[in-house]
C-alpha positions as CSV (number, residue, x, y, z in Angstrom):
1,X,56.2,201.1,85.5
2,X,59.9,201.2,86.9
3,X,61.2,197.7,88.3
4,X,58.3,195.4,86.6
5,X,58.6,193.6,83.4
6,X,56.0,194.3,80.7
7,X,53.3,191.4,81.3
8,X,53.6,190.4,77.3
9,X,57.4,190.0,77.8
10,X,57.5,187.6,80.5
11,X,55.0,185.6,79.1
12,X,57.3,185.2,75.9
13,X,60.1,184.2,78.4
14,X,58.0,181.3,80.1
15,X,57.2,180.0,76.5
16,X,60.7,180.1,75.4
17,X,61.7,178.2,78.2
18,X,58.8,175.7,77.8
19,X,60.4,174.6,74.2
20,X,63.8,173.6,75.2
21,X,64.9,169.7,74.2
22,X,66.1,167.6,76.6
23,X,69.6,165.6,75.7
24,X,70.4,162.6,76.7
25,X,73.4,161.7,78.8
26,X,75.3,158.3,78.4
27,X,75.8,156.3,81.7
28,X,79.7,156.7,83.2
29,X,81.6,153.0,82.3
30,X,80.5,150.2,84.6
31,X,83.1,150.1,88.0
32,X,85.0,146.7,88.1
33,X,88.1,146.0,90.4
34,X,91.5,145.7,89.0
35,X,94.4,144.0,90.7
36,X,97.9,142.7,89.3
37,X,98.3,139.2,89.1
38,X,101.1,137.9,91.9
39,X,104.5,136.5,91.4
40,X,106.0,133.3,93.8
41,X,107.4,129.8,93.6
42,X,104.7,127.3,93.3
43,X,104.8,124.2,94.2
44,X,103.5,121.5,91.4
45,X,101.2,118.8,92.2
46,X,99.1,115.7,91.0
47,X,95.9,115.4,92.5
48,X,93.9,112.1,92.7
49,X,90.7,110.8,93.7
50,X,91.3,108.2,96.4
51,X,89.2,106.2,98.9
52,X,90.3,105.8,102.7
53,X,90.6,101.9,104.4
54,X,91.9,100.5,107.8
55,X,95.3,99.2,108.6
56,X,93.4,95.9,109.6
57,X,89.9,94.6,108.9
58,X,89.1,91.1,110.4
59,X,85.8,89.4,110.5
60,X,85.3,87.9,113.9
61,X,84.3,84.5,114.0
62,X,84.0,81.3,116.0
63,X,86.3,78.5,115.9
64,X,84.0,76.3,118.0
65,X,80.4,75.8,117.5
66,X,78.1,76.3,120.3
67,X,75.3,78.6,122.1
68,X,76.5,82.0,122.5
69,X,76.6,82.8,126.2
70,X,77.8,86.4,126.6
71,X,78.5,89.4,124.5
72,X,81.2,91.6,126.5
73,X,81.5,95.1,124.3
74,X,80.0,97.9,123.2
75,X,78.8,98.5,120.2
76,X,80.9,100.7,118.3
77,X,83.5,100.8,120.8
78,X,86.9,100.9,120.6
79,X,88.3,97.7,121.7
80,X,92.3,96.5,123.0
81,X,94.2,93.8,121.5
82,X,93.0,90.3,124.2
83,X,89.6,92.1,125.3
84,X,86.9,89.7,125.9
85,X,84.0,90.0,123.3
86,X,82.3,87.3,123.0
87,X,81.6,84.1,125.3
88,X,80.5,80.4,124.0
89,X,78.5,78.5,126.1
90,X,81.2,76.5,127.9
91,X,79.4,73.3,129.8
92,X,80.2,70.8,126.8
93,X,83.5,71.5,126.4
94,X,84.2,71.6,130.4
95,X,82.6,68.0,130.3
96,X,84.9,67.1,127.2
97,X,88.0,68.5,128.6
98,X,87.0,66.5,132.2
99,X,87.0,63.3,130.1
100,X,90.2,63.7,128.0
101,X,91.8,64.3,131.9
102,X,90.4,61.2,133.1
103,X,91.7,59.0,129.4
104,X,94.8,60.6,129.9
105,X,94.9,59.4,134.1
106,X,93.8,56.0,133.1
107,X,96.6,56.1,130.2
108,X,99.0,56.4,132.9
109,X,97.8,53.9,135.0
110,X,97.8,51.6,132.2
111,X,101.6,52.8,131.6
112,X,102.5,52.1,135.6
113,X,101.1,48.5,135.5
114,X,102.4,47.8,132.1
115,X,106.4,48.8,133.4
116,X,105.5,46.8,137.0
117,X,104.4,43.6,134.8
118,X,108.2,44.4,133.0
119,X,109.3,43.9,136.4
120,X,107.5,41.2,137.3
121,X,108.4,39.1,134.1
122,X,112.3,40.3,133.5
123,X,112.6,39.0,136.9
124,X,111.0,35.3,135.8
125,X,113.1,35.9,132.7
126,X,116.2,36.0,135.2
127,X,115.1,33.1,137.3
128,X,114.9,30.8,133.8
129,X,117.8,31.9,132.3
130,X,119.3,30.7,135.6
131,X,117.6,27.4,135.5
132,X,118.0,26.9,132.2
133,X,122.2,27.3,132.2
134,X,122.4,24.8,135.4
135,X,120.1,21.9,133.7
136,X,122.5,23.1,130.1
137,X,126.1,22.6,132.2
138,X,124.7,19.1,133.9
139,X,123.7,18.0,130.8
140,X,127.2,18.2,129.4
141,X,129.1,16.9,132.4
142,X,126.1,13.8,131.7
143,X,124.8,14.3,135.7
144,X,121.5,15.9,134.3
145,X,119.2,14.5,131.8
146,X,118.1,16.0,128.0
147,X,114.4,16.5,128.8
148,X,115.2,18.3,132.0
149,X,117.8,20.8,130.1
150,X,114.7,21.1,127.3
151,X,112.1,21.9,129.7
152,X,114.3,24.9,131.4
153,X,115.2,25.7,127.7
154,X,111.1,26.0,127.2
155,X,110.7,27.9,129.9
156,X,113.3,30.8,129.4
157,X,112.3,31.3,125.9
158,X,108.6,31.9,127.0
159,X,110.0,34.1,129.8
160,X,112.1,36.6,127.0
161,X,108.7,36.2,125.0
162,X,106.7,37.5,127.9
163,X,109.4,40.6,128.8
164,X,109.1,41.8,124.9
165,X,105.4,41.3,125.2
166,X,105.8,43.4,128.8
167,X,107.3,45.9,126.7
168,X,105.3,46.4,123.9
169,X,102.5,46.5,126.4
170,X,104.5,49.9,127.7
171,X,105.0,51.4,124.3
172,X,101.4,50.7,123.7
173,X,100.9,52.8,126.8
174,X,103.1,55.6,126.2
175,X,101.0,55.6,122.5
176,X,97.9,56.4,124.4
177,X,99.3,58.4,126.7
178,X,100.3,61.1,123.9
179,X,96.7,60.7,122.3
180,X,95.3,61.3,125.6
181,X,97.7,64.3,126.0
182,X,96.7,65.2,122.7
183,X,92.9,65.2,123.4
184,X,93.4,67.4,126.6
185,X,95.4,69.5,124.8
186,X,92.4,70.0,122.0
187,X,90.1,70.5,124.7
188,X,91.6,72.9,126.5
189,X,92.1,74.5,123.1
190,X,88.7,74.2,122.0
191,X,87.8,75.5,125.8
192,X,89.8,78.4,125.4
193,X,88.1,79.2,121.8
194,X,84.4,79.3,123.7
195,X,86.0,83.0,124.7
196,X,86.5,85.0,121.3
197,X,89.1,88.1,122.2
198,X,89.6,91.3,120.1
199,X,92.9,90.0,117.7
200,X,94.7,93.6,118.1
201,X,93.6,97.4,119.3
202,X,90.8,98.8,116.9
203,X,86.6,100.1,116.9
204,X,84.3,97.5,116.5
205,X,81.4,97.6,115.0
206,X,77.9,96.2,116.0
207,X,77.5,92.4,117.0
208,X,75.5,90.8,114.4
209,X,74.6,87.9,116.2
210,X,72.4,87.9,119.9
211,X,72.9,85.7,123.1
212,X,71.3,82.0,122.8
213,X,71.9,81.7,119.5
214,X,73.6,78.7,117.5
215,X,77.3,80.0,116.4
216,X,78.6,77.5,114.0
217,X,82.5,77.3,113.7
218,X,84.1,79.1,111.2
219,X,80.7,80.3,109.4
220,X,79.1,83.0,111.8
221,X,80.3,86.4,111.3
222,X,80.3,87.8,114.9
223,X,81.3,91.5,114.1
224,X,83.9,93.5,112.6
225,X,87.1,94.8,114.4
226,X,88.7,98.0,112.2
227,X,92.2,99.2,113.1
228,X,92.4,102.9,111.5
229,X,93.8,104.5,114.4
230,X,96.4,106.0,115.0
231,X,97.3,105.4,111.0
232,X,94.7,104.9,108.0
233,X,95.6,103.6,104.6
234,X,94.1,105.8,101.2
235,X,93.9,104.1,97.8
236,X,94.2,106.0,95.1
237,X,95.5,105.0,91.1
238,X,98.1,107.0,88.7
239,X,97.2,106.3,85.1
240,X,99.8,104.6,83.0
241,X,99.6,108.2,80.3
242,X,100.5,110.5,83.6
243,X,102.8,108.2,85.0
244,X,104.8,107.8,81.6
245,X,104.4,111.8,81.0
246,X,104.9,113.2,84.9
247,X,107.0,110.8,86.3
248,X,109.3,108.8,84.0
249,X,110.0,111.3,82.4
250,X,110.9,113.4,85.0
251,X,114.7,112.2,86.0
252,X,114.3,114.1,89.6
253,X,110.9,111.7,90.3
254,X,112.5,108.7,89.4
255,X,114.0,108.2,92.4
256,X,112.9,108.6,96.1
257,X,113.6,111.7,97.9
258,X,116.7,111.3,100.6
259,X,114.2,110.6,103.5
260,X,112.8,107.7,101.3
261,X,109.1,109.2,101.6
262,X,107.8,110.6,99.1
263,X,105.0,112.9,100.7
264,X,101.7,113.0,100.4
265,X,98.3,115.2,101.5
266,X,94.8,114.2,101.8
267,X,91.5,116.5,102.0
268,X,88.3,114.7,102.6
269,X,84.9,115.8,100.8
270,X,84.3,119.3,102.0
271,X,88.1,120.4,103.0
272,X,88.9,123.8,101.8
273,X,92.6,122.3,102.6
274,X,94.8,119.3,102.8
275,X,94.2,118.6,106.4
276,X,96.1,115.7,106.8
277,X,99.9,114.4,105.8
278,X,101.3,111.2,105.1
279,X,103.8,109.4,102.4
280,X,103.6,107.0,100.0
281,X,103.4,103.4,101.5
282,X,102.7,100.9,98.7
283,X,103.5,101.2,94.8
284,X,102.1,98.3,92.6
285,X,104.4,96.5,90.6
286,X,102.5,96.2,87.1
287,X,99.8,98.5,84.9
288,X,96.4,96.8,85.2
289,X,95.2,96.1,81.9
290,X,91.8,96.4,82.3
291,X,92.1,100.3,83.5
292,X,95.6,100.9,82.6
293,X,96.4,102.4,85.8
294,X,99.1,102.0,89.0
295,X,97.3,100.8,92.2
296,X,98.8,103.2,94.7
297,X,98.4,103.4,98.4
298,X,99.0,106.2,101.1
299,X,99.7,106.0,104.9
300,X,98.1,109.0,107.0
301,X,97.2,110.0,110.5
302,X,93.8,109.7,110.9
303,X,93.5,111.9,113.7
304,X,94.2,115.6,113.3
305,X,96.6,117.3,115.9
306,X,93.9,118.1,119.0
307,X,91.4,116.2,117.9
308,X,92.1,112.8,119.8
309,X,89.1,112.1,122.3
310,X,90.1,108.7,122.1
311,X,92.8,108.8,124.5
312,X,93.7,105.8,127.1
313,X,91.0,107.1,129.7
314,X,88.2,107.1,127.1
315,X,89.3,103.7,125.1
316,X,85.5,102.3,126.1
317,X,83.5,104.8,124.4
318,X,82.5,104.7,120.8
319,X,84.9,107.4,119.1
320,X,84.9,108.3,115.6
321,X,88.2,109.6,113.9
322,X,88.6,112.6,111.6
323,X,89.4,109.7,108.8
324,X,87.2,106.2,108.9
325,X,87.3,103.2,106.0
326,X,85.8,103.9,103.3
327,X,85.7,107.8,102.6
328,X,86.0,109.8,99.1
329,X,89.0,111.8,99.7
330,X,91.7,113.7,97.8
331,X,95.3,113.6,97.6
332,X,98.2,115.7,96.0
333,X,101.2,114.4,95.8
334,X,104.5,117.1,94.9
335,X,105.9,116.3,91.4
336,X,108.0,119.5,91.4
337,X,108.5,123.2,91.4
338,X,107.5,126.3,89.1
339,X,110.0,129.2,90.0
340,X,108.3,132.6,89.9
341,X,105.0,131.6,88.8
342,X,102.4,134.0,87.9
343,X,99.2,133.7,89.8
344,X,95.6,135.3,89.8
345,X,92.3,134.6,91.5
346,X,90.3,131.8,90.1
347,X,87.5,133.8,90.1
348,X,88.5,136.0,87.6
349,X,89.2,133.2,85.3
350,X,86.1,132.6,82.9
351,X,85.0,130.0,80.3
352,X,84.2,130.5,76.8
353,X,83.5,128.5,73.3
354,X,87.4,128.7,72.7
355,X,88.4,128.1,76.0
356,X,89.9,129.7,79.9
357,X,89.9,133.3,79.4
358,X,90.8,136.5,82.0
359,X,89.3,139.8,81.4
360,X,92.1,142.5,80.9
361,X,91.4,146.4,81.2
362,X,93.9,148.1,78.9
363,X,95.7,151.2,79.0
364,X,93.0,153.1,77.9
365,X,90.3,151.4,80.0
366,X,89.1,149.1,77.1
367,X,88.2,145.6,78.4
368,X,90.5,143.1,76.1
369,X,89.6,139.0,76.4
370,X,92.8,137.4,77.1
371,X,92.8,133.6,76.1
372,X,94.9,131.5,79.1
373,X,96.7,128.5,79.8
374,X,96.1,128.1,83.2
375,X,98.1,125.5,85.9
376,X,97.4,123.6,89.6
377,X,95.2,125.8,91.9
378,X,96.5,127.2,95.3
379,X,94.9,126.5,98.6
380,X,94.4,130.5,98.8
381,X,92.5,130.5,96.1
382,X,94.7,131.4,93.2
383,X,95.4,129.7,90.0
384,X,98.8,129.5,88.0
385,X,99.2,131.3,84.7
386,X,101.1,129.6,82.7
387,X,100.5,132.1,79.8
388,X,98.4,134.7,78.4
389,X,99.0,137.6,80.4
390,X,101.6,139.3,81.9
391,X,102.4,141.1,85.6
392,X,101.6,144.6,84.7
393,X,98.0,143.6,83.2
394,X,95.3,144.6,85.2
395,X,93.0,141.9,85.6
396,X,89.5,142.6,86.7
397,X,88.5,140.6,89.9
398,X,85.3,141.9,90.8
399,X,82.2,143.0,88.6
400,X,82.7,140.4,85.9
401,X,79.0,140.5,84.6
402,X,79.6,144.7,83.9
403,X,82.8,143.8,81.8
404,X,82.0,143.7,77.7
405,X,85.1,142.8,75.7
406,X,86.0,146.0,73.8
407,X,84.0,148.8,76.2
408,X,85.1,151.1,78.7
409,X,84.8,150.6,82.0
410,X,86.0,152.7,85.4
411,X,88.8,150.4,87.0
412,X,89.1,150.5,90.7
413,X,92.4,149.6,92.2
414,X,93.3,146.7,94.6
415,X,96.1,145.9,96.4
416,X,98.2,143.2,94.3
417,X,98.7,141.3,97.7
């Protein structure tokens, strides 16, 4: 029996066992990560909606009417300032220009024969006057009679009628000589006009008009030339309450900064950044009334640094810039400085019925709500603190949904950087 356990015994132990309760055990606090929020000067900025447009827009039209001929582009190309694009059918105004030639040759020979019959009758007028002082001087000395000095009297007075009729034959000529000039001049003008040329560098768009059809003067819309390269305009507005509150009363934004620019950025519709820099160009000089703002508009390269594929060997191809007419973009312009600003992520800043709150793990782990007044967003991602919270509060960046106002949770540390 030495070594073994009675068999009642161990039976008692199994059912002893068998009756134990089983406690529960609380889960450990939810893990959330913790950082410090970040000190640095901050720049301060306004940030407006805006909409992009070219340095030039013209609407290409003809200033003759006629069949069009020839289209000389591609569509969507970019185009030089005197490129051919567009060619009128040119026989009628070859055949009108051919005709004002020939008025204006036949005006001239009209003006030769008109100063050769000048000749012709100053030289009668001469020969009369002559005639006419003879008979005039026998007359008086009585050895010449009245009718004869009367009859060379009559005849040099038509003569001087016939040398100022001579010459207002001549000025008559020289008059139709300058409308002949003048017609020439308006068909060669109208000549020139048959070929339409690109007013200045720019992209074109598509022609809207096909060969053998009727272009009337002044009417037909041809095509479009754009100029937005190498510079694009963006209109944007300032509402009268910001500009009265951020700017007037600011006495360092009431006047231009020493370069005379006051600078501005742009981000187009999907830009995690402001790509692209530029300055102010153009400040409105009154409120409109009907939306109470400031019509503002920026100048900006439209091509980033790299991007240019639209260089002097490629000018023929259709190339589109990183900014075209008529995008939604954004721009921010400076209206200051905030010196040692405090900053945390914006994703650990939440919403609630009373406002922008941050979730704050206290000393002894508790999560506290902390209401905030928050400031302008950074392109890294962090948002100013105005107040609210201070730079020793840990504020939880990570695991959000696990934090509950006023429960314990297990902080992980980050690095504040």
């Amino acid at each position: 029996m030495t070594g073994r356990l009675p068999v009642g015994l161990l039976g008692s132990i199994f059912l002893l066992a068998g009756c134990q309760k089983n406690v529960y055990q609380p889960p450990p606090p939810p893990k959330v990560t913790v950082r410090h929020p970040l000190t640095r000067d901050v720049t301060e900025y306004m940030e407006f909606p805006g909409t992009t447009s070219a340095m030039q827009t013209v609407d290409i039209r003809a200033r003759v009417t006629g069949y069009l001929k020839e289209i000389k582009f591609q569509d969507g190309a970019v185009v030089k300032k005197g490129q051919e694009l567009f060619v009128i059918d040119q026989r009628p105004f070859l055949t009108k220009k051919e005709a004002a030639e020939a008025q204006l040759l036949a005006a001239k020979e009209r003006l030769k024969a008109a100063k050769k019959k000048l000749e012709a009758v100053q030289a009668e007028e001469r020969t009369a006057k002559i005639n006419y002082e003879r008979a005039e001087a026998l007359f008086r000395k009585k050895a010449g009679s009245e009718a004869d000095r009367d009859n060379t009297k009559g005849q040099y007075e038509i003569a001087k009628a016939n040398v100022d009729l001579a010459k207002a034959e001549i000025k008559v000529a020289e008059a139709n000589i300058k409308v002949a000039e003048a017609n020439l001049t308006q068909a060669e003008l109208n000549l020139s006009f048959t070929v339409i040329k690109a007013p200045f560098d720019g992209r074109i768009s598509k022609r809207y008009v096909d060969v053998e059809n009727l272009i009337s003067a002044d009417i037909t819309i041809l095509t479009t030339v754009n100029q937005y390269r190498p510079w694009i305009y963006a209109d944007f507005s300032l509402s009268e309450r910001d500009l009265f509150e951020r700017i007037l009363s600011n006495p360092k934004l009431r006047q231009a900064p020493e370069s005379g620019k006051i600078p501005l950025q742009l981000k187009r519709e999907g830009d995690e950044t402001y790509l692209f820099h530029g300055h102010l160009d153009f400040a409105d000089n009154k409120i409109q009334t009907g939306t109470g703002t400031l019509a503002l508009r920026g100048i900006f390269s439209s091509v980033l640094p790299g991007n240019d594929s639209g260089g002097s060997s490629n000018r023929s191809k259709p190339v589109i810039a990183d900014l075209t007419p008529g995008m939604s973009v954004r721009i921010r312009a400076p209206i200051g400085k905030i010196p040692k600003a405090i900053l945390v992520p914006e994703r650990a800043i939440g919403t609630g019925p009373k406002g922008l709150y941050v979730l704050v793990v206290n000393k002894d782990d508790i999560v506290e709500q902390r209401a905030v007044k928050t400031g302008p967003l950074e392109q890294d991602g962090m948002r100013v603190i105005f107040s609210g919270i201070s730079l020793e509060d840990r504020i939880i960046v990570d695991g959000l949904l696990r934090a509950i106002p006023g429960k314990k949770v297990t902080p992980e540390g980050q690095p504040s950087s």
